[in-house]
N, C-alpha and C positions, 0 to 999 in steps of 0.2 A: 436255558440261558439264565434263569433266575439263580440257580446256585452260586453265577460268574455274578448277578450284582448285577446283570443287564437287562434292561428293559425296554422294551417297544420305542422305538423314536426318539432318544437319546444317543445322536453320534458322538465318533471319534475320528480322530485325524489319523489318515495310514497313509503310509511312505513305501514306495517302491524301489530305493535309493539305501541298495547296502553302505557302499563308500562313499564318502564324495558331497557334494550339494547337490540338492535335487536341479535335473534340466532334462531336457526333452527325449525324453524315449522311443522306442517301437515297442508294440506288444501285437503278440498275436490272438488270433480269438484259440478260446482253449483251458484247459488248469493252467492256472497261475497261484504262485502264493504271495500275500503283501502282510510288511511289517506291520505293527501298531506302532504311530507314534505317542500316541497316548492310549491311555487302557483305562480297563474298568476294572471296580471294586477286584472282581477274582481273574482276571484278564488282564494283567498290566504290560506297560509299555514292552514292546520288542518283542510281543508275542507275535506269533506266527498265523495268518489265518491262509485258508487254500478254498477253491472255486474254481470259477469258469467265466470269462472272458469272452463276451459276444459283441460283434459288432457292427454297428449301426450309422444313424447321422451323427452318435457319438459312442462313448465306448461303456458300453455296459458289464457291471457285473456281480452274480452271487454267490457267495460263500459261504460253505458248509460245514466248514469244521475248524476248531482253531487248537494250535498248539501253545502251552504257558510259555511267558519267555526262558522257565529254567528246563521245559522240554521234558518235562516229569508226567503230564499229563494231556491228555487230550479231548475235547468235547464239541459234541454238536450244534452249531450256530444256524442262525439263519440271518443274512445280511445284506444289505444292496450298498454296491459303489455310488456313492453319489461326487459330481465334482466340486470343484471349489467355490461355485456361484449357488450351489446346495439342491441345483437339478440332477435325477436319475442320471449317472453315468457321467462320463467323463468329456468334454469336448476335445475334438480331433482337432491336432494341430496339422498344420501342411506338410504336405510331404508320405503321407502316408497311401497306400492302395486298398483294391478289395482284399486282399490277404492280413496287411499289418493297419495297423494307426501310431500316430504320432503324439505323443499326451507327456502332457508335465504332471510327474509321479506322484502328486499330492493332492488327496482327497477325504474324502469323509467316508465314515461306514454305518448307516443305518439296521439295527436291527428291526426285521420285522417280525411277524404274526408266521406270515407266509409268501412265496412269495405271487405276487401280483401277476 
């Protein structure tokens, strides 16, 4: 990740939210990919990262690999979803089951070391 400019514990904001204003989603656990709303040095806005979605008393997740926004290249990440209160994972909105949750698409991406 240092080639991208990214370093241990310095987030960024990622949006789940192609069209539209961000509002409340479903996701299921599983690969998923989320936008960057902001980027880093070699990782800029609109890149793409992909992972996996697990979930809990909230919605967790890490991500492995991320695409540039011009889609020209690809690199290995290592990342945890944190929400918007800047706790691990995202809080379940209502309405969601053991299969889906319910989350408003905007969060943070920590990179780490490994993950935990």
């Amino acid at each position: 990740m240092e080639e991208l400019g990214i370093r241990p514990g310095y987030t960024r904001v990622v949006l789940n939210v192609i069209k539209g204003e961000p509002h409340v989603i479903s996701v299921n656990p599983g690969e998923t990919q989320v936008r960057l709303g902001e980027g880093w040095e070699g990782l800029r806005s609109a890149s793409v990262v992909t992972g996996q979605i697990v979930l809990g008393d909230r919605v967790y997740g890490r991500f492995t690999s991320a695409v540039t926004h011009d889609r020209r290249a690809t690199y290995p990440v290592c990342m945890e979803l944190l929400g918007q209160d800047g706790k691990r994972g995202m809080e379940r909105k209502p309405g969601g089951d053991a299969d889906s949750a319910r989350v408003y698409p905007v969060g943070e991406l920590k990179p780490v070391d490994h993950f935990g």
